[in-house]
N, C-alpha and C positions, 0 to 999 in steps of 0.2 A: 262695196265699192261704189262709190256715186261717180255719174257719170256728169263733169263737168260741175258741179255743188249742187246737183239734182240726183236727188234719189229715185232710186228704179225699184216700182211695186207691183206685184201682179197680185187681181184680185180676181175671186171665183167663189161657186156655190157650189159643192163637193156632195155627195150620197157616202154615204160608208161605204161602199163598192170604190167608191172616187171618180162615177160617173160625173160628167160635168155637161152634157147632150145626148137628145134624142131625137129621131127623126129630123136632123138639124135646129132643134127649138132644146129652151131648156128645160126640163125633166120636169118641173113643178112651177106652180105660180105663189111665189111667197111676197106679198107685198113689202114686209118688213126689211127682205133683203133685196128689192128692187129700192127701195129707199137709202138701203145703207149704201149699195153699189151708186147710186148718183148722188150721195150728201159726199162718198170719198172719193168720184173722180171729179167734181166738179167742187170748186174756191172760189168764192166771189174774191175778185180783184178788179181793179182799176180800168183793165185793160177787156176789150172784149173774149179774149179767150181765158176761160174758168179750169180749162183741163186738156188734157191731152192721154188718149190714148192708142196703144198701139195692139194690132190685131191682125189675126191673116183673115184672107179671102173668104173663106167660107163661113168666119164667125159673122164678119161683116153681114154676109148673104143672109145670116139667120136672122141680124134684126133688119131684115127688109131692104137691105140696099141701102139704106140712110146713112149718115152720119150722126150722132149723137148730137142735141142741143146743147152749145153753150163748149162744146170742145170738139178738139180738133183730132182727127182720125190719120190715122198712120195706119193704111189698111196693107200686108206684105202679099204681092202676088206676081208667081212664078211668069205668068203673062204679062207678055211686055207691051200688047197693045187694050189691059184690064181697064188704063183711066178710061180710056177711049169708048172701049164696051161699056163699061161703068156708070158714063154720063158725067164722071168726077173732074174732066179736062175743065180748069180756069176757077174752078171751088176755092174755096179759101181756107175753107173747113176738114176737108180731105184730103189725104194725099198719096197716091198708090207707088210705094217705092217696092225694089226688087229684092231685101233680104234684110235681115233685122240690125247690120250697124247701119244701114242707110236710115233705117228706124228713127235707130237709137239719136245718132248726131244730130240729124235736124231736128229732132223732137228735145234734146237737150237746149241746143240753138234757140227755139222758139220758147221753151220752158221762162230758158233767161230772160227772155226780151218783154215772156207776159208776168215776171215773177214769180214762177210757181215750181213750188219744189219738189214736187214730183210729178213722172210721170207714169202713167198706166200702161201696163199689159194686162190684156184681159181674153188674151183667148187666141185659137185654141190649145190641144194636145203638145204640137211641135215645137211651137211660137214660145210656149209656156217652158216648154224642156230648153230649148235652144238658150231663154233670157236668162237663165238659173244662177250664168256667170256672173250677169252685172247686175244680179236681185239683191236687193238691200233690206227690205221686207216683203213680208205675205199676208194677204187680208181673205184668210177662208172663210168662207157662211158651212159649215158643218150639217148637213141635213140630216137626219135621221131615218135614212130608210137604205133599199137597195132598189139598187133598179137595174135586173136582170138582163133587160135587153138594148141598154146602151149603148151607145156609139164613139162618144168622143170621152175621154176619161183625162184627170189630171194626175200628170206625171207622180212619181211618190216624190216626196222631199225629200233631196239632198241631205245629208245628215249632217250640215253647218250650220241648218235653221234648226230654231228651239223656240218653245212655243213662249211670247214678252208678256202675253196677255188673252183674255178669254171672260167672254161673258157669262154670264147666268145662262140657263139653257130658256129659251122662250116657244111658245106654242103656237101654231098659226091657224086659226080658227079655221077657214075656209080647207085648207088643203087637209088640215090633221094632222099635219106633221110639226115635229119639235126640231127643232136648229138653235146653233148657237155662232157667235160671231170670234175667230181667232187670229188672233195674230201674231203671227212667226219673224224671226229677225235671226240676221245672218250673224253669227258670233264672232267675234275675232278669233284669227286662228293666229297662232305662234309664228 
């Protein structure tokens, strides 16, 4: 279901447990998949904003408070005075709404305006369950390990999504772990 002729994609780095956080940071440092995560939420276009994505509060917390370079943040928190605490009141780049179709719409809205056909959900748990309805595809990095004492995990798939595509498995020198990058699409149903 695209929302508005924008498609809605959540993307994440998964453990085979389907950890996806620890201690609010995430589980490992894979460079390969820090690359892949910013080549696909960010499109060079015309316009100054390259991507949009959307996130609750406490993923936001985990990269530092910032907003991401080059896109524009759709941070959802149940606090009604978050911009304020935040520092995000008058940003251009941020914007702290109260629940994910407030998300969803302005971030379709803005999509149109900067030409970009989709947009990102990246996090966390809830955010990730709640979008599943108007998810059009999934961009997992599959890691290879477990991680026993995780925190924040990704919901299982809905069983509409089937996996379109899947890379070779790769190896990540520094951490030791092998990962691979998949991607899940929501089938048509009858």
């Amino acid at each position: 279901m695209s929302y508005a002729n924008t498609q809605v994609a959540q993307i994440a780095a998964i453990s085979s447990n389907r950890c996806i956080g620890k201690d609010n940071e995430l589980p490992w440092h894979i460079s390969a998949d820090l690359q892949h995560f910013k080549q696909m939420t960010t499109k060079a276009t015309g316009s100054a904003v390259q991507g949009i994505v959307i996130m609750g509060r406490k993923t936001f917390e985990s990269m530092g408070s910032k907003p991401l370079p080059k896109r524009v943040s759709f941070i959802i928190s149940s606090q009604m005075d978050y911009a304020e605490k935040s520092g995000l009141v008058g940003k251009d780049n941020a914007y702290v709404v109260h629940n994910l179709d407030d998300a969803l719409t302005q971030a379709a809205s803005l999509a149109h305006g900067a030409h970009l056909d989709t947009i990102w959900v990246i996090g966390g748990e809830r955010v990730f369950r709640d979008a599943f309805m108007y998810t059009d595809r999934i961009e997992l990095t599959h890691v290879d390990t477990e991680i026993p004492d995780g925190e924040a995990f990704y919901p299982e798939l809905p069983s509409d999504f089937a996996v379109a595509e899947a890379s070779e498995s790769m190896h990540d020198e520094k951490s030791g772990l092998d990962f691979k990058f998949v991607t899940y699409r929501k089938e048509a149903t009858e």
